[in-house]
C-alpha positions in Angstrom: 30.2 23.6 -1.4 27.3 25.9 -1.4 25.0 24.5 -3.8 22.1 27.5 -4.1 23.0 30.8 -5.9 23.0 34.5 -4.4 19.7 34.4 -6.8 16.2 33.0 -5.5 15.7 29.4 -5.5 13.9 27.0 -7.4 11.5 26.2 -4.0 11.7 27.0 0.0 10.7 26.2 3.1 10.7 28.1 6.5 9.8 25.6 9.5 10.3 25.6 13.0 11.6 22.1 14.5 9.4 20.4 17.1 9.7 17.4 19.6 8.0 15.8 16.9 10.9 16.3 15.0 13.8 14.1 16.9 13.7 10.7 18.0 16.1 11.5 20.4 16.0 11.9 24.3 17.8 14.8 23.9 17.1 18.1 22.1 19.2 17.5 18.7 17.1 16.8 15.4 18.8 13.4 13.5 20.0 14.5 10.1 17.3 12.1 8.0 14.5 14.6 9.7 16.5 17.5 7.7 16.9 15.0 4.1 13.4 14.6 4.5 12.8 18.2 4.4 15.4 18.6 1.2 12.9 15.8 -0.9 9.9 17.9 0.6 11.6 21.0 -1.1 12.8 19.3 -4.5 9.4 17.9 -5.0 7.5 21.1 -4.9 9.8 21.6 -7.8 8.9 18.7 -10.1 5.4 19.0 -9.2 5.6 22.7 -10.3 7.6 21.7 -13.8 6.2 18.1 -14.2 2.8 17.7 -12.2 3.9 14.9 -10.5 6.0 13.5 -7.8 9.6 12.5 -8.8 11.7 9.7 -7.7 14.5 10.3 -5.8 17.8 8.3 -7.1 21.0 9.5 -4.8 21.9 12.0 -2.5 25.2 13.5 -4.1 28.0 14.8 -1.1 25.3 15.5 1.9 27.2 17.6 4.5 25.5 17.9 7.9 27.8 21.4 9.3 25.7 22.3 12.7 23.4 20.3 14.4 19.7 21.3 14.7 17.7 21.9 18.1 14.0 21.9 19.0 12.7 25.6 18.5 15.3 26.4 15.5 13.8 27.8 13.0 15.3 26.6 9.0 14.4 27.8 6.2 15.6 25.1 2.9 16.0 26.2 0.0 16.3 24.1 -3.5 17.7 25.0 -7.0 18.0 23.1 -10.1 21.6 22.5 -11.4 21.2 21.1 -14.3 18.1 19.0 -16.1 18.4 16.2 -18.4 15.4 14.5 -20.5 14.2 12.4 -17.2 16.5 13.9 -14.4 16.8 16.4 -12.3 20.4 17.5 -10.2 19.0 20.1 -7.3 21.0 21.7 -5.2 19.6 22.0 -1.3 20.9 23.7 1.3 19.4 24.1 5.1 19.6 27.5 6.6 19.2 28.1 10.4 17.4 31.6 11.0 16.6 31.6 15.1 19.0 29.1 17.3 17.5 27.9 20.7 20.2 26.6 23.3 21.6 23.1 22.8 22.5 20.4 25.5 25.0 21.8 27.8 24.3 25.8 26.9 23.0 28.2 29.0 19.2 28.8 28.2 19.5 32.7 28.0 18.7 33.7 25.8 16.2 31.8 25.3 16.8 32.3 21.5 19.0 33.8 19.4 18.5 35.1 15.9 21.7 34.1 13.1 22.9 37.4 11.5 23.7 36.1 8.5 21.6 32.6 8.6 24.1 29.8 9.3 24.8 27.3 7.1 23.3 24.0 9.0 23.3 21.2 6.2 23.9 21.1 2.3 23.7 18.4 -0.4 23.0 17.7 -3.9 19.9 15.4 -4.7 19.2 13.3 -8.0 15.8 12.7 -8.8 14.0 10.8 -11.8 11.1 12.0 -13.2 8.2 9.5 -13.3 7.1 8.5 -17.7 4.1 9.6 -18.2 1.2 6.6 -17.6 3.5 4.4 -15.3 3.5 3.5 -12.0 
């Protein structure tokens, strides 16, 4: 389904998941931690083309591949599909970079870098831009 282009997206993000990250016991990151990160990605977009925050509407055929581990490193990326006079379609996608052992692996390495990146997570978002002078 692979929703970003060979080109450069729209936005991107590169961060490197913490404990903060999970509200699990174990080591896996819950999949709303990497949605959050897709609206943190889209928005930089509408802030960029609309200064201001958007709304989001749906999530359109998210697709969680791989799970996510403390100490991986992502990097999101986000590209516009197509605009309409208050909308925005965005494709997101969630690339892993460096993989750190999950539960039951073998912790040596200790990390492993992705040659390519792997595809961890992709979706589509809808978002509404805000009118201009409302809440």
């Amino acid at each position: 389904m692979s929703t970003i282009s060979e080109s450069s997206p729209d936005a991107m993000l590169r961060v490197r998941m913490s404990a903060q990250d999970t509200t699990y016991r174990s080591v896996v990151i819950p999949a709303a931690r990497i949605m959050g990160l897709f609206a943190d990605c889209v928005t930089q977009i509408t802030l960029r083309e609309d200064q201001d925050g958007s709304l989001l509407a749906a999530y359109e055929n998210a697709q969680f591949r791989k799970s996510v581990h403390i100490g991986d490193y992502l990097e999101l990326q986000a590209r516009v599909l197509s605009r309409g006079n208050r909308s925005r379609r965005v494709g997101v996608i969630a690339l892993r970079h460096i993989r750190t052992p999950g539960p039951g692996e073998p912790d040596t390495p200790p990390a492993v870098v992705c040659e390519p990146p792997e595809i961890v997570a992709e979706a589509v978002i809808v978002v509404v831009i805000r009118r201009k002078g409302t809440e």
